[in-house]
VMD Tcl script that draws the C-alpha trace (Angstrom):
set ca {
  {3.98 -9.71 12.26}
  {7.06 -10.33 11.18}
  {10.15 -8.51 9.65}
  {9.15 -6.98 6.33}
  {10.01 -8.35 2.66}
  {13.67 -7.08 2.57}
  {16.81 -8.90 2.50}
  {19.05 -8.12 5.92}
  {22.85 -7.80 5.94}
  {23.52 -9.85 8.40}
  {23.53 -13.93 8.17}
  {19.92 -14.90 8.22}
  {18.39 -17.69 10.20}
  {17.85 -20.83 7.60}
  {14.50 -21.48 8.95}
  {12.58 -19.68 6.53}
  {8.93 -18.94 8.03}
  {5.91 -19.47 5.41}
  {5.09 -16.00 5.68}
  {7.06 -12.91 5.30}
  {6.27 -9.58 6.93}
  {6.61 -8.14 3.28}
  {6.81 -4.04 4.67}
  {8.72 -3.91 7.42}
  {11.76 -5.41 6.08}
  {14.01 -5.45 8.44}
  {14.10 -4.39 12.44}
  {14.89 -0.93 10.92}
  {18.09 -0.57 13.61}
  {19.84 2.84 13.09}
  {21.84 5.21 15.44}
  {20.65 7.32 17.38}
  {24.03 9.45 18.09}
  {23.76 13.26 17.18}
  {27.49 13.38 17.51}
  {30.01 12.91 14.66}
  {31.54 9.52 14.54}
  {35.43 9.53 15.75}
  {37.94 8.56 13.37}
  {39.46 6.45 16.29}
  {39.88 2.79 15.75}
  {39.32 2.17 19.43}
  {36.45 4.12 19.60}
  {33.02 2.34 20.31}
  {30.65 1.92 17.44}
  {27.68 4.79 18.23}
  {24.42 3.25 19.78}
  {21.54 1.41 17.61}
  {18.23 1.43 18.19}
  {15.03 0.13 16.43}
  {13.40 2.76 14.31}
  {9.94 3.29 16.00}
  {8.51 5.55 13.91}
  {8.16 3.08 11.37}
  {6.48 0.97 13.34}
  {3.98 3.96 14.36}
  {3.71 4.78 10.73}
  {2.74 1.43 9.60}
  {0.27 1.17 12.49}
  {-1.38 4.84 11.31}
  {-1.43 3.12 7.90}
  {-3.14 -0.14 9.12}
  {-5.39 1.86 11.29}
  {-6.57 3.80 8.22}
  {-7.30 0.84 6.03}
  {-9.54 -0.84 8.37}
  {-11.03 2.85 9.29}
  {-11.87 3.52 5.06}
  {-12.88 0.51 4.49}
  {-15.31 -0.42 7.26}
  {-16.40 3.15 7.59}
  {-16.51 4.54 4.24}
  {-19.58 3.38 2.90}
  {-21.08 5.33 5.71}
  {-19.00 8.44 4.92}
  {-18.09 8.56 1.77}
  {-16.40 11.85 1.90}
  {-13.14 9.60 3.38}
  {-13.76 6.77 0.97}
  {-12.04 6.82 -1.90}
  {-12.49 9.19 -5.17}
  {-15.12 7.95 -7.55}
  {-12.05 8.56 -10.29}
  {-10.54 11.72 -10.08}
  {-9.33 13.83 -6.77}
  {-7.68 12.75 -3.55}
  {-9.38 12.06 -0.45}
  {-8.12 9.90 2.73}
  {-8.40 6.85 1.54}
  {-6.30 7.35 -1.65}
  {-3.24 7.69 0.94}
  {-3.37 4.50 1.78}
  {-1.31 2.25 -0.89}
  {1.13 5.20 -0.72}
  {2.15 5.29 2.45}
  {2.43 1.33 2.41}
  {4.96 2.01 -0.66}
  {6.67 4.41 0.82}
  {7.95 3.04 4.27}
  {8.56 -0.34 2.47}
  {11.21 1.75 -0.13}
  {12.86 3.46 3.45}
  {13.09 -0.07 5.34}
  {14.71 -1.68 2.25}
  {17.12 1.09 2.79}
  {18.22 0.13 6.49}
  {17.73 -3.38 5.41}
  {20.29 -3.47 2.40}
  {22.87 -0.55 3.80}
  {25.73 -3.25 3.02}
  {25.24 -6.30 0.81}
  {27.98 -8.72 1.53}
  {26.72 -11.41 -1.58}
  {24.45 -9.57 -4.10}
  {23.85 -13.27 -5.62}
  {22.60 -13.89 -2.17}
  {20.57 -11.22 -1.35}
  {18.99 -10.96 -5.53}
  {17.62 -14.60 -4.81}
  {16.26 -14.17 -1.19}
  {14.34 -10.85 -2.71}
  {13.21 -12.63 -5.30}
  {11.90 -15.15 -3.32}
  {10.32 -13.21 -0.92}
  {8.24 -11.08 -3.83}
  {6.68 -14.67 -5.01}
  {6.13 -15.65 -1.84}
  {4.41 -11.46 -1.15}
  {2.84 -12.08 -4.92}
  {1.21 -15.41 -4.14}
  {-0.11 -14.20 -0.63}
  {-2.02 -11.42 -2.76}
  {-3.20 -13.76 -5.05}
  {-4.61 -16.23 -2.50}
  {-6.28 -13.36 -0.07}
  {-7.58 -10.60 -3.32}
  {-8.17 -13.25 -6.18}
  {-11.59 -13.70 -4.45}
  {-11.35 -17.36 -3.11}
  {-12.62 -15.69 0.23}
  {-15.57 -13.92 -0.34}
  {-15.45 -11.71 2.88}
  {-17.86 -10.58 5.66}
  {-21.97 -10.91 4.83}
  {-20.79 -13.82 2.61}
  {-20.31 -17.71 4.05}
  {-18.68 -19.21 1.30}
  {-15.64 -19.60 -0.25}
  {-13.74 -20.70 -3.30}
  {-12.78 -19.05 -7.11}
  {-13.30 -20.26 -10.68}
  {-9.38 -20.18 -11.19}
  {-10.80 -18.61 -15.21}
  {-12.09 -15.57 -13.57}
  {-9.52 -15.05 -10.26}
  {-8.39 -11.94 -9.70}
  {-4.51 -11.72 -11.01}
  {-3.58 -8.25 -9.84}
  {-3.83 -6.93 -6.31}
  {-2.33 -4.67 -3.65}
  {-0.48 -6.90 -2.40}
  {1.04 -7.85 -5.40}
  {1.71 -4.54 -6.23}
  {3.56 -3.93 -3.23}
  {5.70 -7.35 -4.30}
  {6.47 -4.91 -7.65}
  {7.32 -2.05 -6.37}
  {9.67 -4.04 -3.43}
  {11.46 -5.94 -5.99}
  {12.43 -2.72 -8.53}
  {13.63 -1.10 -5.44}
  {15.43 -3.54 -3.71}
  {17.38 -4.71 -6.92}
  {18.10 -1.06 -7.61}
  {19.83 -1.23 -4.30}
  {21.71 -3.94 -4.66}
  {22.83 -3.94 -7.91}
  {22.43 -0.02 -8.63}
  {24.21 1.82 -6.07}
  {28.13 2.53 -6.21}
  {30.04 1.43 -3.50}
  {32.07 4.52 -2.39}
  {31.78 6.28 0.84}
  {29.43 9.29 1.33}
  {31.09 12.53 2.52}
  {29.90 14.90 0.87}
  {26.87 16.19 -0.71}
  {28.04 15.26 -4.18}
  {29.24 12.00 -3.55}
  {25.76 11.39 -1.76}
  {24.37 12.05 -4.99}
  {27.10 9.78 -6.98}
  {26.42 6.95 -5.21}
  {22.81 6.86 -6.03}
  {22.54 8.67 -9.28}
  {21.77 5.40 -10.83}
  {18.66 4.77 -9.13}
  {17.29 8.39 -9.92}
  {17.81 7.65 -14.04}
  {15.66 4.27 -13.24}
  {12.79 5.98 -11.74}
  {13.43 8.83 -14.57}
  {12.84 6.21 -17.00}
  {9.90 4.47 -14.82}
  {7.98 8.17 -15.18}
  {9.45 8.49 -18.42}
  {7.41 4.91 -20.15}
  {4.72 5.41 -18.42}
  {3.96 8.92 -19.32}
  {4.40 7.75 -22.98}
  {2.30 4.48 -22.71}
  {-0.41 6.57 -20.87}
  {-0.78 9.38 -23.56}
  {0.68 7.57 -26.32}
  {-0.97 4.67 -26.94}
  {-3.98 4.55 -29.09}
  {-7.50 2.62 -27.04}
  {-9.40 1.22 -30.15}
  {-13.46 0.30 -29.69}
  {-13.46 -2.90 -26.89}
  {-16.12 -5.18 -25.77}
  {-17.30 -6.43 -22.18}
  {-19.43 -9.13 -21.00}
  {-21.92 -8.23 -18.63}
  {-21.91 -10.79 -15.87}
  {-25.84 -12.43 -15.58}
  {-25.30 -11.98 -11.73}
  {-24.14 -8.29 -12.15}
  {-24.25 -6.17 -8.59}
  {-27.78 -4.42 -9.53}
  {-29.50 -7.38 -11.75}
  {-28.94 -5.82 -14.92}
  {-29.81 -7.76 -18.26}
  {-26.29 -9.57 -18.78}
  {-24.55 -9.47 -22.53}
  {-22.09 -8.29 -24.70}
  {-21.53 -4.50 -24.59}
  {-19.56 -2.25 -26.70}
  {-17.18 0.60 -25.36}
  {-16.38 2.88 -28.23}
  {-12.67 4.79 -27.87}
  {-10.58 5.40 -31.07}
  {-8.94 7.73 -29.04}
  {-5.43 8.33 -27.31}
  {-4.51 10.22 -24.37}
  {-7.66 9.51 -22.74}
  {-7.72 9.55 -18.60}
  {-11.07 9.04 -18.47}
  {-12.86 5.35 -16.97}
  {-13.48 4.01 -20.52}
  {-10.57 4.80 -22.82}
  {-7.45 4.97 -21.01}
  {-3.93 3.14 -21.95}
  {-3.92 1.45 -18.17}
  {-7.24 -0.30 -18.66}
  {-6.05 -0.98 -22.42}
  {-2.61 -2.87 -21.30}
  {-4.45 -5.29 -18.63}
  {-6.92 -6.31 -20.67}
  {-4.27 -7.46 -23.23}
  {-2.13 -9.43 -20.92}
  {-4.44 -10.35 -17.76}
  {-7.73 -10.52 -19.85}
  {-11.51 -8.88 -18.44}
  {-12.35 -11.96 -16.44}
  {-9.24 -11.51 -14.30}
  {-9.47 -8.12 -13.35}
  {-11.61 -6.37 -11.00}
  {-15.06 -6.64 -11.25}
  {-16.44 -4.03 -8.92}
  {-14.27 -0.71 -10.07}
  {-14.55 2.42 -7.81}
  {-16.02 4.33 -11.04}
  {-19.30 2.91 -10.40}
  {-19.66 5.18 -7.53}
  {-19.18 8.15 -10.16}
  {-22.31 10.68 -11.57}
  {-22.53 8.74 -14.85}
  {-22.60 5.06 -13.26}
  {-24.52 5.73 -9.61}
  {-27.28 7.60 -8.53}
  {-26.08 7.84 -5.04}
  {-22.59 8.64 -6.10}
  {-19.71 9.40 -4.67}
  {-21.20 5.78 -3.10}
  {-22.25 2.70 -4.84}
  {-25.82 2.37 -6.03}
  {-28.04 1.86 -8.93}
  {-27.56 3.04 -12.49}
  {-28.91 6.31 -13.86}
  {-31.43 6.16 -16.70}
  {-28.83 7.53 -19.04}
  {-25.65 5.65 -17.72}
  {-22.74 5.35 -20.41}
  {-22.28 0.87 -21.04}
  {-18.88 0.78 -19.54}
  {-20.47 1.60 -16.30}
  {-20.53 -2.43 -15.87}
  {-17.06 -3.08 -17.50}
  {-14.26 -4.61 -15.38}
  {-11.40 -2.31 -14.64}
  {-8.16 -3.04 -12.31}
  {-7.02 0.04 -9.66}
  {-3.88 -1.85 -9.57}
  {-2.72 -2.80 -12.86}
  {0.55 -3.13 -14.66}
  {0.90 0.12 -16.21}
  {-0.15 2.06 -12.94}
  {2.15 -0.46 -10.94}
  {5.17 1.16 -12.77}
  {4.73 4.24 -11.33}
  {3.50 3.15 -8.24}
  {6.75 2.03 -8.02}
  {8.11 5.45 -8.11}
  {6.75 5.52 -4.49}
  {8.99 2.82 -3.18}
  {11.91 4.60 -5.02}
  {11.47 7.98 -2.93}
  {10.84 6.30 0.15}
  {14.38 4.63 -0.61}
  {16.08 8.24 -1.25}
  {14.18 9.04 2.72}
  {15.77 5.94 3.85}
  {19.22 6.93 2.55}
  {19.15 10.05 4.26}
  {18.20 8.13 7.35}
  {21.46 5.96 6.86}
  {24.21 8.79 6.17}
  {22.87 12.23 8.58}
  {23.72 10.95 11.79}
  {21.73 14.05 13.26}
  {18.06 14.19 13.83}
  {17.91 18.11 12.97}
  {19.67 17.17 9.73}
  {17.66 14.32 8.99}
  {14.03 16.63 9.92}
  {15.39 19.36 7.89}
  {16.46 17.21 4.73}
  {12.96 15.32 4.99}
  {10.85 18.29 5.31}
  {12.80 20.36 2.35}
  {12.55 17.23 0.01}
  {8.48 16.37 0.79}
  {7.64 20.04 0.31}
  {9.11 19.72 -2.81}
  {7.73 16.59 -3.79}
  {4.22 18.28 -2.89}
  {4.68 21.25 -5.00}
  {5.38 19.19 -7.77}
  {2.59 17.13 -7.42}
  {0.00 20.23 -7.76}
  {2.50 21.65 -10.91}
  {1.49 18.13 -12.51}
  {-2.02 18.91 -11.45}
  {-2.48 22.56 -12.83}
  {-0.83 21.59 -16.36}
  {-3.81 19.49 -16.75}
  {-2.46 15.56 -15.09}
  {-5.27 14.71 -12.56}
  {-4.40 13.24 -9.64}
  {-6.08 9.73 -10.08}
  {-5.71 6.58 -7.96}
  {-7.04 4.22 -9.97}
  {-4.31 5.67 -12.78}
  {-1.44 6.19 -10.30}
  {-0.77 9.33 -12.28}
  {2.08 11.45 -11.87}
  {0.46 13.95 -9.95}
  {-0.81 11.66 -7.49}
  {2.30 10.11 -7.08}
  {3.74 13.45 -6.53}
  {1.02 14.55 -3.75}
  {0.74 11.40 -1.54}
  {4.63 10.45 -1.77}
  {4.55 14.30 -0.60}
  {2.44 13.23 2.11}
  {4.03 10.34 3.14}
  {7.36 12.25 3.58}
  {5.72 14.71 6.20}
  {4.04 12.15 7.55}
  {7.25 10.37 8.70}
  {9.07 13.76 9.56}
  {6.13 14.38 12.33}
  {6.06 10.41 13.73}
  {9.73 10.63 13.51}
  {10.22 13.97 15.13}
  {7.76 12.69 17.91}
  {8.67 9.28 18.76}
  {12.13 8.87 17.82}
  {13.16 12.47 18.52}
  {11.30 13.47 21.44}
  {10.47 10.15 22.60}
  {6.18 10.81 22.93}
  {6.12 6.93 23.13}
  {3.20 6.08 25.26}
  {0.14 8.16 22.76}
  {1.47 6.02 19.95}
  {2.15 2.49 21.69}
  {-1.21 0.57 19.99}
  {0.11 2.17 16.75}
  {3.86 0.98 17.17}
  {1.88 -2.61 18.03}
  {0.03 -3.09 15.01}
  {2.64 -1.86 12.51}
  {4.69 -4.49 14.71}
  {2.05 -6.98 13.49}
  {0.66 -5.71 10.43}
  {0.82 -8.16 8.12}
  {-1.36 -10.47 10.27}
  {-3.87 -7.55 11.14}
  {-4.01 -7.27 7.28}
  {-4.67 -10.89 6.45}
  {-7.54 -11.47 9.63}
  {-9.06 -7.60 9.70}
  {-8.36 -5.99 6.08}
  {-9.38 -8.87 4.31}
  {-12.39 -10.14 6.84}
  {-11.13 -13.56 7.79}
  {-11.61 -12.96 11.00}
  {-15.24 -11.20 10.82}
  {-16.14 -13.93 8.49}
  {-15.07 -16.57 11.05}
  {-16.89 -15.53 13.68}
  {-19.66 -14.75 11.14}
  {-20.07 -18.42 11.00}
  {-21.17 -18.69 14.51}
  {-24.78 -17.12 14.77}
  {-28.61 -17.77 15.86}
  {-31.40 -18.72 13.65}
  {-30.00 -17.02 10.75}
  {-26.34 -15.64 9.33}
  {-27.49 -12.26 9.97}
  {-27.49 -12.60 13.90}
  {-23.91 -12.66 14.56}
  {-21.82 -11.18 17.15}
  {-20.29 -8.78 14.22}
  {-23.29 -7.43 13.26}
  {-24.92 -7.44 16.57}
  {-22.22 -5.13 17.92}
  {-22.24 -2.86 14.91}
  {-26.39 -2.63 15.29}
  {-26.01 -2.20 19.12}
  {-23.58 0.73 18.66}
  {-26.19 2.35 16.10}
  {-28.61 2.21 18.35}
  {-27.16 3.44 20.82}
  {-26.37 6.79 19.61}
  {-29.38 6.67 17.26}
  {-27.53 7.07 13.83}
  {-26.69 4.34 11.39}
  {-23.17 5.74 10.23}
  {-21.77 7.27 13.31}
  {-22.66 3.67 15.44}
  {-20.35 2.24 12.18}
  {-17.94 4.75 12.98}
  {-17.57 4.02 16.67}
  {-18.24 0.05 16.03}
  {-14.84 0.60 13.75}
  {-12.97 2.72 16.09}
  {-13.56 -0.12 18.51}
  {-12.73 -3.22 15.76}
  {-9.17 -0.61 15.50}
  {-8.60 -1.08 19.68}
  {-9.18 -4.34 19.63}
  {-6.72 -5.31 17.04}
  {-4.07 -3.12 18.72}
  {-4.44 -5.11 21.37}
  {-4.09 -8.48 20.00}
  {-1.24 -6.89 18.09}
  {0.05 -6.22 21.94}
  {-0.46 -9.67 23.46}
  {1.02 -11.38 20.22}
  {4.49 -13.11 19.63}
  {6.99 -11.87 16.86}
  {4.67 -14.05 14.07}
  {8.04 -14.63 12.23}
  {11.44 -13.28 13.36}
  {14.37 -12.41 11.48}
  {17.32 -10.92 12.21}
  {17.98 -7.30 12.40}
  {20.56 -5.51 10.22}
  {22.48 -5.36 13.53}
  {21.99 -9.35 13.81}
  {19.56 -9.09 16.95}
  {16.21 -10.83 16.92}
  {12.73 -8.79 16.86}
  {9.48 -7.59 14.83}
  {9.06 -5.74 11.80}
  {6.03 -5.35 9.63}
  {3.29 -3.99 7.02}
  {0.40 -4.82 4.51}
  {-1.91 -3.39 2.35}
  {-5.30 -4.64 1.46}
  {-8.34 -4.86 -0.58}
  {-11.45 -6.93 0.01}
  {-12.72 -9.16 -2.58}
  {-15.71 -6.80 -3.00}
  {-14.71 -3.72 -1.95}
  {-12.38 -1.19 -3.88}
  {-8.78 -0.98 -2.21}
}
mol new
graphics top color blue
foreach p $ca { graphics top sphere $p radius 0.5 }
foreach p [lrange $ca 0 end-1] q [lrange $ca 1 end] { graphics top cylinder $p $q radius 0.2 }
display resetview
């Protein structure tokens, strides 16, 4: 996997690999020194290393996306919420967000040509963008499913992976073109030099909030797909709204926007709100519709859509702020204390937002959410850091730190079932005999139980992919910020028929 979608300082190699690493950036280099720098012109620079705790923290992050998605149908307490709530799975895209806004920090700590580094960011989002589109638009159809290609008038436009390409670009022009170049001494110029980038996401938080309760969702019609999950009688159906300030599945602002500009056919067709009370008898999982389901039950709706990209990019934003902490506390203690202050306050707000009546809401990205898994993701890199960069607990974490090494091709042959699918193809008498399957059947009977075999069969599919991530070469190196070669990474995901 190699270095992540940010722009490095130093001068980069002009062999430009097809495929960027688009989340780890950069080798995340930083120094290690818990003394003060010397004023000393003779003095020798204070040592570098690679950040490792953002390697461990991608690898968690990897680790859970295969885990929620190949296990969650069997427990669906970890998959994600039906609408509203939080659960494991809704942590996911977060935490992706969030260490890509802290590597673009190390990554763009000094810009020597802004021109430069604007065009090699905006290259590497279309490059990130057009990944998305090619793995989530739905040319590959996935595991269970040997066949491929996409009616380019119904391909999925919107994705994870392109909105990680959104949220990377907002951020990483906001720090080249956004921050003041002065030297950071002092608490208040800390906050001068990046007072810029707060008003953005301000005014990020600010449109959305106002598009989201503002805008008025008049009465809009669906058509039902003739080969529709459950076999339902396909046609037009009517969703009746007149209403504003809606969060609910139907009648919300987010849902309102995509259909304008991306159009029903190009969104997602199998919306985690089918697994709700009103659309599933089997809910919080997928299944057949009540007698009394509500019409939009069928409609088309996208979890990562323009609207909710905005403040998804929020995310990236705060992991930046982490990141610039990282670059300017030269002590771990300060750097742990600043962290843990800032997340816990990030967290608080989150559940304020919540008890003044804004849900938290994946498929919305709404403010509270924001607030409680950016929150998360915070503490989440205070413990990896305090353990592996801190205290050095290496060896517990080393399959982790290889897969976040190596994430984006985990992502592209696990997350979105190339691999499974490949091997799929191989099988006796009929598609269903497979090695895949066979293991995952073997492990079930084994210990007698349908979901906890799945469990263990995905635990092992985890393992396995650490080591490959092990035994593989840097996919596509870079240089470092300190100009030495080695591996960065990340990815998020989403299967074709599965909800990210």
């Amino acid at each position: 996997m190699s270095s992540m979608i940010a722009v490095t300082t130093t001068e980069l190699d002009e062999r430009q690999p097809l495929l960027h690493n688009p989340l780890s950036l950069s080798n995340e280099e930083v120094e290690i020194s818990n003394t003060p720098s010397t004023s000393s012109s003779n003095a020798s620079p204070p040592p570098t290393q690679r950040l490792l705790s953002l390697d461990v923290f991608r690898g968690l992050t990897v680790a859970l996306m295969i885990l929620v998605d190949d296990a969650g149908g069997a427990f669906p307490c970890i998959n994600h919420s039906p609408w509203f709530g939080v659960t494991l799975a809704d942590f996911v895209m977060p935490f992706f967000l969030f260490v890509v806004g802290v590597s673009i920090s190390l990554a763009l700590k000094k810009v020597s040509s802004k021109p430069l580094a604007t065009k090699k960011v905006i290259l590497r989002t279309i490059k990130l963008f057009l990944l998305g589109l090619v793995l989530q638009g739905g040319y590959f159809h996935g595991r269970h499913d040997l066949t491929y290609g996409i009616d380019v008038g119904k391909i999925r436009l919107m994705g994870v992976l392109q909105r990680i390409s959104i949220g990377y670009l907002f951020a990483a022009m906001s720090e080249i073109w956004l921050v003041d170049s002065i030297t950071v001494d002092s608490p208040m110029t800390f906050v001068k030099k990046y007072y810029i980038q707060w008003m953005i996401a301000f005014l990020f938080c600010t449109s959305y909030i106002c598009l989201l309760y503002g805008l008025y969702v008049p009465d809009w019609e669906f058509e039902v797909p003739s080969t529709n999950l459950f076999g339902y009688e396909f046609g037009t159906k009517i969703v009746n709204c007149g209403v504003k300030g809606s969060l609910e599945p139907p009648c919300n602002a987010v849902g309102l926007i995509d259909r304008f500009f991306l159009g029903e056919h190009h969104l997602y067709q199998h919306p985690v709100y089918r697994r709700t009370k009103q659309c599933s008898v089997n809910s919080p999982d997928y299944g057949p519709l009540p007698p009394s389901s509500p019409g939009w039950c069928l409609a088309p709706f996208d979890p990562e859509g323009i609207l909710s990209s905005l403040m998804a990019a929020i995310t990236c934003f705060l992991g930046l702020q982490f990141g610039h902490i990282l670059v300017h506390f030269k002590g771990h203690m300060q750097r742990l204390c600043l962290w843990s202050v800032y997340s816990f306050i990030i967290l608080f707000t989150g559940y304020v937002f919540e008890l003044l009546g804004i849900p938290f809401c994946k498929p919305l990205y709404t403010l509270s959410y924001m607030c409680i898994t950016a929150g998360a993701s915070g503490l989440a890199l205070t413990i990896i850091f305090y353990i592996v960069d801190v205290k050095h607990f290496r060896k517990p974490t080393m399959i982790l730190q290889w897969m976040g090494m190596n994430a984006l091709i985990i992502y592209a042959l696990a997350a979105c079932d190339l691999f499974p699918a490949a091997i799929q193809g191989f099988y006796l008498g009929s598609p269903e005999n497979n090695m895949v399957d066979g293991t995952e059947s073997l492990f079930q009977v084994m210990l007698h139980s349908k979901k906890w075999g799945t469990l263990v069969f995905v635990i092992v599919e985890i393992l396995f992919w650490g080591l490959v991530a092990d035994n593989s070469e840097p996919a596509f190196d870079q240089p470092s910020i300190a100009g030495v070669r080695g591996r960065g990474s990340t990815i998020m995901h989403t299967n074709n028929d599965q909800e990210p």
